[in-house]
C-alpha positions in Angstrom: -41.5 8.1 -13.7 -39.1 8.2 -11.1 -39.6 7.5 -7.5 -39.2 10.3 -5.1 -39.0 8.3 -1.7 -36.6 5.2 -3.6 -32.7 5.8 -1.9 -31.1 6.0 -5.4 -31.8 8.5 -8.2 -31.5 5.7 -11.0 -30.7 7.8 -14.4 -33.5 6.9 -16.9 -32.0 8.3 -19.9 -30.5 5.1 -22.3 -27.2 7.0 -22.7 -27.0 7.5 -18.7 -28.4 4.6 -17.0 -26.3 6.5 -13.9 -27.2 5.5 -10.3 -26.6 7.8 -7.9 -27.2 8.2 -4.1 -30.1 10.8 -3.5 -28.7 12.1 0.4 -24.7 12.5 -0.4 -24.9 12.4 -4.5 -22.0 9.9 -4.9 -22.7 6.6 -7.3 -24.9 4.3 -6.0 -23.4 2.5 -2.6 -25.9 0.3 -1.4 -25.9 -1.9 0.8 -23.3 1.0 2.4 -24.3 3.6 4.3 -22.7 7.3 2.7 -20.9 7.6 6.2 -19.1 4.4 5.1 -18.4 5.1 1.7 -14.9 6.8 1.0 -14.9 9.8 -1.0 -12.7 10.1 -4.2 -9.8 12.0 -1.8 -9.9 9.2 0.4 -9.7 6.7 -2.3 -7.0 8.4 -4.4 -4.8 8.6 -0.9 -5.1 5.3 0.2 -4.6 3.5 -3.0 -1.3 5.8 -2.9 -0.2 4.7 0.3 -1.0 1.3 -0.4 1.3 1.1 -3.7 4.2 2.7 -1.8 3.4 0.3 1.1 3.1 -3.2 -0.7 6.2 -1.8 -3.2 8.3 -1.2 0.4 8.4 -5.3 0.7 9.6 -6.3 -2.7 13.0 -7.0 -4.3 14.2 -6.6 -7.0 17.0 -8.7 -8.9 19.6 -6.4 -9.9 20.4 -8.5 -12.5 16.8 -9.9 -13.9 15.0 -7.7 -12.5 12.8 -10.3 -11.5 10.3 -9.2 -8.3 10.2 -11.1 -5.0 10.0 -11.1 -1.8 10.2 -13.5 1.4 8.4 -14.6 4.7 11.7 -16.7 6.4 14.8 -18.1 6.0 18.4 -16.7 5.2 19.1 -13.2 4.0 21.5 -14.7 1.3 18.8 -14.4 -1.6 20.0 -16.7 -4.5 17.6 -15.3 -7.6 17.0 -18.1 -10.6 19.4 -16.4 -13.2 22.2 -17.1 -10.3 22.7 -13.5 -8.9 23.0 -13.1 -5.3 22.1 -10.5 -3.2 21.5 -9.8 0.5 17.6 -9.3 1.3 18.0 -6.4 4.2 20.0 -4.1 2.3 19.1 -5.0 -1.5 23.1 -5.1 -3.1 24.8 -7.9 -4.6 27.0 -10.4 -2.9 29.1 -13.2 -2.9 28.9 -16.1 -0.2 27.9 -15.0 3.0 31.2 -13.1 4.2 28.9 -9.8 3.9 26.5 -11.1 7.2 29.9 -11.2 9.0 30.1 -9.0 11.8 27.7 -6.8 10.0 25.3 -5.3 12.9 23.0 -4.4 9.8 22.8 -7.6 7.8 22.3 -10.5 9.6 22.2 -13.7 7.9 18.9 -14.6 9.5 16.2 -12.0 10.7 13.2 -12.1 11.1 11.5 -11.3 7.4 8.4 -10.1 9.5 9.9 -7.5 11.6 12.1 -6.2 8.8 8.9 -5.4 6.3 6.8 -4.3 9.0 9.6 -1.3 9.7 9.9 -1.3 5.7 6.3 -0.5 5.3 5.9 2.1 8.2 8.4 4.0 6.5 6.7 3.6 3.5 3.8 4.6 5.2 5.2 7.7 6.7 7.0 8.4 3.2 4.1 8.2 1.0 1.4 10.3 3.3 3.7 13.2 3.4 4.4 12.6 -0.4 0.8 12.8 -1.7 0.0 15.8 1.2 2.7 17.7 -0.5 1.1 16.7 -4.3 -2.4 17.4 -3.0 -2.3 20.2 -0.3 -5.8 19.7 -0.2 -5.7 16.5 1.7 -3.5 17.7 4.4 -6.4 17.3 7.1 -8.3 14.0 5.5 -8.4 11.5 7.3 -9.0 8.1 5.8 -11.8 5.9 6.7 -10.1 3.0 5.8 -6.0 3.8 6.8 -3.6 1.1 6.1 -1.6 1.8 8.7 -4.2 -0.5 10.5 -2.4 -3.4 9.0 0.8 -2.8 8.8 1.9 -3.4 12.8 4.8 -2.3 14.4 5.2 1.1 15.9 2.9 3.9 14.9 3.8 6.7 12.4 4.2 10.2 14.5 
């Protein structure tokens, strides 16, 4: 017989075996408290944001198609099957005469500050992208945002 005063309703049925949360009804989130557990919303959105995000960083070989992505050095990106391609702007080049007086493309800047504008972006992009999929999320906000980590300036 089940326990009235035990947290979690544990499902006693064979076929079940379900736990779930007796004040908020979500699956079992112990040792978390329901005020710290996201919702399914909030977990939809910010695995969204977060794919957009972490995709906003990589690079693609136009070539290979092989996926990469650097923390510091040049911008000339020299992939293993030979193609080159400059790592601000993403096309394909030939020796370094495209960083030349190009206020755009340097040869060398800094990887850091570069993603962290890439993923903002990508933040700002992908929020407004899912809100416009899910109207119903407009006003949710996430318990757990990764704009936390990104750095940089905030979205508006």
């Amino acid at each position: 017989i089940d326990d009235p005063h035990e947290r979690v309703f544990r499902c006693l049925n064979q076929e079940c075996l379900k736990e779930t949360c007796r004040a908020c009804g979500e699956p079992n989130h112990i040792p978390l408290r329901c005020d710290e557990v996201e919702k399914k919303d909030e977990l939809d959105m910010r695995t969204f944001i977060e794919n957009r995000v972490s995709e906003a960083m990589i690079r693609v070989c136009y070539k290979c198609k092989q996926r990469f992505y650097k923390l510091e050095g040049c911008n000339k990106m020299t992939c293993a099957c030979g193609a080159s391609m400059c790592y601000v702007c993403r096309q394909p080049i030939k020796g370094y005469e495209h960083f030349n007086n190009n206020e755009k493309c340097g040869a060398n800047m800094d990887a850091i500050k570069l993603h962290q504008e890439e993923m903002r972006l990508a933040y700002e992009e992908a929020k407004k992208v899912y809100v416009e999929r899910h109207p119903e999320t407009r006003d949710l906000v996430l318990k757990y945002d990764p704009q936390q980590h990104i750095g940089g300036k905030p979205p508006k």
